[in-house]
N, C-alpha and C positions, 0 to 999 in steps of 0.2 A: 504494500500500500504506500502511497506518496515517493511513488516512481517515476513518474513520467513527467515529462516534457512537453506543454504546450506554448502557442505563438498568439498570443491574444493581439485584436487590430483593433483599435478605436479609429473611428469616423467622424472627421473634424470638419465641417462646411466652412467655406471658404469664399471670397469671389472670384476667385481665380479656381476653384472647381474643390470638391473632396481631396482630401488627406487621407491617409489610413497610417494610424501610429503605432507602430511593433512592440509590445511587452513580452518578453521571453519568461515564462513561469515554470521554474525548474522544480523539482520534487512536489509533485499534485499528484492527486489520485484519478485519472479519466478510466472510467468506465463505458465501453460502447458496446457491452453487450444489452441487446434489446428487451430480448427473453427476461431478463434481469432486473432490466426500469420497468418492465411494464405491470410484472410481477407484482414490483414494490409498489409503485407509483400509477399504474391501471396505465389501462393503451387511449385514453381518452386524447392525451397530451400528444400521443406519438414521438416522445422523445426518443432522437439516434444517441443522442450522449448525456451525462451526470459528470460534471469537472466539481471537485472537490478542491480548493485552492486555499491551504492555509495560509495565515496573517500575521506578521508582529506587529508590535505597538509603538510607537514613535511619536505621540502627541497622534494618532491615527492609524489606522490601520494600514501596513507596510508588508506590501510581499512582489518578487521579482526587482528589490531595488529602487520601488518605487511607491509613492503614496497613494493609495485609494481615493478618489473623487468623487460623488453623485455624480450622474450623467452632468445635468446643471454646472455646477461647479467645472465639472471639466470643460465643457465647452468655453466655459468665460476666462479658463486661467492662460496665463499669460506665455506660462511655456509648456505644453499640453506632454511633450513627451516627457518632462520626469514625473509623469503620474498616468493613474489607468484610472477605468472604469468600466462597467460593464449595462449597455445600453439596448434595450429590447422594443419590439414594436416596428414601426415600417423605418425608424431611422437605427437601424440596430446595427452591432457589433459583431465581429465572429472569431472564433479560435478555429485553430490547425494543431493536428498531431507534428512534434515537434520542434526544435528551435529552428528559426526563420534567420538565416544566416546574416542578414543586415539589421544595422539598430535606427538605420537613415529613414524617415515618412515616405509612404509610396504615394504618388500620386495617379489617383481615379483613372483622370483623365489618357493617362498613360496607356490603357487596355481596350481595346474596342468592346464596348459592353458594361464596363467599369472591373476594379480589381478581385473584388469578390465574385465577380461573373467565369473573370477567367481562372480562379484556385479554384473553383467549383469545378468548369469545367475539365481540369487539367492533371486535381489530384483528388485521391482519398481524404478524407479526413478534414472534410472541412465542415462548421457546425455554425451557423446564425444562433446568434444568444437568444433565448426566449423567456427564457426568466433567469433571473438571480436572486440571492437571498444573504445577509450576512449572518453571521449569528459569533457573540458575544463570548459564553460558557466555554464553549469550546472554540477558541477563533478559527472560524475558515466563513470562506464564502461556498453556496451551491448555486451551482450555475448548470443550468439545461440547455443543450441545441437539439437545434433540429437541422 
């Protein structure tokens, strides 16, 4: 447990088009056995994945290096990559199995279809965030894709 490697991308609007900001979150626990969530969590949701992603504390919750933001919060701060967050609904976020070998913002416009269109098309393991959740007791965040 708290093995794995994801690439979490937050999506920054801009007028010059989308951002997509790399967080590399080393020792989390992804789950994408289906059989498994649905078990747990019923097939209502259709979740492909359950990212388990613990936190340290730092005046805030701290994990990959970096501080935790509300959606909100992160859109308005001022240097969006030393922080993450995790944002659902039609302006959502998404993880990748793996680290993302650059720590540089990708830009949208760079992909015909935008960036998330082409790691969908192009590899395994790609997950739009659809919920998340923090919890305190035990710090970690759970985060579901689909």
């Amino acid at each position: 447990m708290y093995r794995d490697t994801v690439t979490l991308f937050n999506r920054r609007r801009g007028k010059d088009g989308d951002v997509w900001y790399p967080t590399v979150l080393e020792g989390v626990d992804l789950n994408v056995d289906q059989a498994a969530i649905a078990a747990k969590y019923g097939s209502q949701g259709a979740y492909k994945a359950k990212l388990h992603v613990r936190y340290g504390w730092d005046a805030g919750p701290v994990a990959g290096g970096k501080r935790y933001l509300t959606p909100l919060l992160w859109q308005a701060a001022e240097d969006p990559a030393a922080a993450f967050t995790f944002t659902m609904g039609e302006f959502f976020d998404f993880f990748i199995e793996g680290a993302w070998p650059d720590t540089e913002p990708v830009q949208d416009s760079a992909f015909p279809g935008g960036f998330y269109d082409h790691l969908n098309k192009t590899r395994d393991g790609v997950y739009a965030v659809s919920s998340a959740q923090q919890y305190s007791v035990i710090p970690h965040f759970e985060v579901f894709g689909k």
